[in-house]
C-alpha positions in Angstrom: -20.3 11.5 97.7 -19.2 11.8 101.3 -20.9 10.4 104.1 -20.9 10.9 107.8 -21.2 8.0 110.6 -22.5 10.1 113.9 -23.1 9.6 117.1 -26.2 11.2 119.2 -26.8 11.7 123.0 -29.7 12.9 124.3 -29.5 13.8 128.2 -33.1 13.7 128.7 -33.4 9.7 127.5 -29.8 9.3 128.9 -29.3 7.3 125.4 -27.2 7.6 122.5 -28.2 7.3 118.6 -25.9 5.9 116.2 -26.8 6.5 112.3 -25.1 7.7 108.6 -26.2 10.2 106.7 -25.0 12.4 103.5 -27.0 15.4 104.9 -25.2 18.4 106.9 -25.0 17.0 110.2 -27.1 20.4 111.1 -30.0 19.2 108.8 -30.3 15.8 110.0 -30.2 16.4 113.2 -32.9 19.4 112.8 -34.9 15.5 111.4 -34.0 13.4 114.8 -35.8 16.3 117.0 -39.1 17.4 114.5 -42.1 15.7 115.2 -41.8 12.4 113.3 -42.6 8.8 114.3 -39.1 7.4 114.7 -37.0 6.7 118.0 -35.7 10.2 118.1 -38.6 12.2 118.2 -39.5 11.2 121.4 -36.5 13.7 122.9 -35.9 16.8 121.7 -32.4 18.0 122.9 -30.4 15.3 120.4 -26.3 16.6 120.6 -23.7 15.5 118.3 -21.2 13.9 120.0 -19.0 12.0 117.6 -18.7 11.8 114.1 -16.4 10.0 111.5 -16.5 11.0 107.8 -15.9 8.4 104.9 -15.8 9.0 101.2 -19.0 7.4 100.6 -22.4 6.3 102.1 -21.8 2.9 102.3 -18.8 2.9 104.2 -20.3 5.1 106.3 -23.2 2.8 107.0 -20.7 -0.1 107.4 -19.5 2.0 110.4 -22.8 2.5 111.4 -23.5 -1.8 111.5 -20.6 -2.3 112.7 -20.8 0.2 116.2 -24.3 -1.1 116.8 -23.5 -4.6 116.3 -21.2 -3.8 119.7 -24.6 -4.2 121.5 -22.4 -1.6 124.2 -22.3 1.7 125.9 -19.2 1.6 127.5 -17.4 0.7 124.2 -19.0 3.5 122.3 -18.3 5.7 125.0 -14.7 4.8 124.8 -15.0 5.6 120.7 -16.6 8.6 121.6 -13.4 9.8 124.6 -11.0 8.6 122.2 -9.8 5.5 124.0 -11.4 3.3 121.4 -9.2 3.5 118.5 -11.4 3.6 114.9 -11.6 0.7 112.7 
């Protein structure tokens, strides 16, 4: 099953979301901006603005740990412009 690693930005909160899924990217990002009780629903205009596909979910959530274990903005920026190379 393949699996998607994404990246989010949301101009409003000025922050970006990093998550996996095995949903169109259209679906689960329909998810982020519904009314739910997670981080995501406090801002409505959610954009993808990067995205890596792997050939199952739990690479794709390996991706996921790994990015947010960067603890960084300006390194997932640089993922996101290109100028950080994937792993």
């Amino acid at each position: 099953m393949e699996a998607l690693f994404y990246i989010l930005f949301s101009e409003s909160a000025n922050k970006y979301y990093v998550g996996h899924t095995t949903e169109p990217i259209e679906i689960r990002i329909r998810k982020h901006i519904s009314n739910h009780k997670g981080f995501t629903a406090k801002f409505k205009d959610w954009k993808l603005v990067y995205a890596e596909c792997f050939k199952s979910k739990q690479y794709a959530y390996a991706r996921e740990i790994e990015v947010k274990a960067w603890k960084s903005r300006s390194r997932i920026e640089k993922l996101i412009d290109g100028s950080e190379h994937p792993a």
